[in-house]
N, C-alpha and C positions, 0 to 999 in steps of 0.2 A: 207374169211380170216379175222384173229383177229387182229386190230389193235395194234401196242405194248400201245401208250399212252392207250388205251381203258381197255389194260392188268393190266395196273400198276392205273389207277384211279378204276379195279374194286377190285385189291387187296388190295387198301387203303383203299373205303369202307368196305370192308370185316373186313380187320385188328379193323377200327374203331367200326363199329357193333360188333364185336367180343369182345374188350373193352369196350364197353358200357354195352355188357350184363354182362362181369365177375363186373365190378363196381356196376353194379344194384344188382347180387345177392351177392354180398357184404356188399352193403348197405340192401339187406335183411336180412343177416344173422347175418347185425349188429343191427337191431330192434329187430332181434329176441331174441340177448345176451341181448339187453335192457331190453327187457320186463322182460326175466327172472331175472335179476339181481334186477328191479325192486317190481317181487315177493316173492323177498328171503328179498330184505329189510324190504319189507313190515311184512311178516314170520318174522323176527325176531324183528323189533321193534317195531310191531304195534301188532301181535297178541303174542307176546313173545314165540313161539314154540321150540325155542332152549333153553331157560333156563332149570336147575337142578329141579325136581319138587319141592318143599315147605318139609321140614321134619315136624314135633310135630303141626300135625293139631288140637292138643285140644285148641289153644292160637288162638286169631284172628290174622292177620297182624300185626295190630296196637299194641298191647300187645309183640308181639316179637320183634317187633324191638325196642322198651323202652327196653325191658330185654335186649337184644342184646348188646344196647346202655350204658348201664350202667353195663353188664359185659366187654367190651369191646372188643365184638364178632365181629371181622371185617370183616370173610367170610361169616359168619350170616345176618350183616346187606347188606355188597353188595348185596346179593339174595335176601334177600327180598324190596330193594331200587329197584331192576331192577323187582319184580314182583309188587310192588306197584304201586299206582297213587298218584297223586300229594296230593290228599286230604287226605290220608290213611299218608302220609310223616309228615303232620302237625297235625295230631291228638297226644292228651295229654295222660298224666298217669290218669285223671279222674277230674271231676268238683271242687274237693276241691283241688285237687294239682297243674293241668295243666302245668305240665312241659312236655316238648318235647322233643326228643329225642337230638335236641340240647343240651337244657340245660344238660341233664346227659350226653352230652360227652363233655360240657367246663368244667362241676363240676370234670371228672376222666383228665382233662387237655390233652384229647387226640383229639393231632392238626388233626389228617389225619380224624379221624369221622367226626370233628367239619366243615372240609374242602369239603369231601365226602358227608353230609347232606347237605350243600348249594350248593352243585354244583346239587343237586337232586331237590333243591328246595323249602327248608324247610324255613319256613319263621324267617328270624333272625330279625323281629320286636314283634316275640311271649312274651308274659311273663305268668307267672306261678301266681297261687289263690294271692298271693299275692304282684303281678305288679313287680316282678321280671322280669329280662331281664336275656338271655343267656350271656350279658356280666357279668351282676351282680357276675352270677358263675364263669365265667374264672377269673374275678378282684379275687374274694372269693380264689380262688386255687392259684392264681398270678400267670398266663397261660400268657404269653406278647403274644405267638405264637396265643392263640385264640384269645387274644383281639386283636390284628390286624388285623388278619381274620374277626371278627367280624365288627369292624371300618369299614375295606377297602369293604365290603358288605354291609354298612347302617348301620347299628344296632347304633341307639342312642348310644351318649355318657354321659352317666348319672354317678354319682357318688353318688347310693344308698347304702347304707350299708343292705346287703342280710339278710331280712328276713329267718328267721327258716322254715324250710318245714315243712306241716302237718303229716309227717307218720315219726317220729322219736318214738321209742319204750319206754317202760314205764321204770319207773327208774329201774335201777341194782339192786338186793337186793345182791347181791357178795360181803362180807366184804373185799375179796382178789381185790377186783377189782375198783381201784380209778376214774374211768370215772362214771361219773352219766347218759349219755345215749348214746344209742350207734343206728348211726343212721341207716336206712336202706342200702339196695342194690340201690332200686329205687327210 
């Protein structure tokens, strides 16, 4: 004959063992949401598998995002800021000019590029062929919004007066037309 304490201390282990196991495969099936959740991060910020693919592959990276940046192509440059690397972010318009995609969004005084480029990582201590700063150009547009931005992220406070960029176009021969040059896009 079965004891009752014998009854009730074997239904406590039971009970206990019984919760031990739902908690363990619990905690399995909570590794197991880790791991995956861990693979989907990894998918998407490390090997980038979810972004939009890249449109106008005739332009490198670097090349689109300056045009981007100086049309003021904001769904342009996010797609290409999220398929960039840091190093491809701080490349110039070319050796004689070396402006950044910085610089031509404090020149078009558009605060959310200027804000969106640094949060990405663009270095606002660049300057352009002729020791130009990216503040140089907000002061030049009188952007308060980027020169703060610019300030409050480092960017020297220098009060140079902005050199002329090298790629401005040859004089107007247009008698109709009183501007002697008229400068680029980029």
């Amino acid at each position: 004959m079965v004891d009752c304490d014998e009854l009730r201390e074997w239904k406590y282990l039971t009970m206990l063992r019984t919760s031990f196991i739902e908690q363990l495969t619990e905690w399995f099936d909570y590794m197991g949401i880790q791991e995956e959740k861990e693979q989907w991060i990894q998918a998407k910020y490390e090997q980038k598998l979810f972004l939009a693919p890249l449109q106008c592959l005739d332009l490198c990276l670097v090349q689109r995002l300056l045009r981007a940046s100086a049309e003021e192509d904001l769904q342009t440059v996010i797609l290409l800021l999220a398929h960039g690397t840091h190093e491809e972010m701080n490349e110039t318009c070319g050796e004689g000019d070396r402006r950044s995609a910085l610089h031509l969004a404090c020149r078009r005084e558009n605060v959310i590029l200027v804000q969106l480029l640094i949060w990405y990582g663009v270095d606002v201590m660049a300057r352009d062929a002729h020791g130009n700063s990216a503040l140089a150009y907000a002061r030049q547009a009188t952007s308060q919004e980027c020169i703060d931005i610019l300030l409050h992220y480092g960017c020297p406070d220098e009060h140079f007066v902005l050199m002329a960029t090298p790629n401005l176009s040859r004089k107007n021969t247009n008698k109709n037309n009183t501007s002697a040059r008229m400068p680029s896009i980029i």
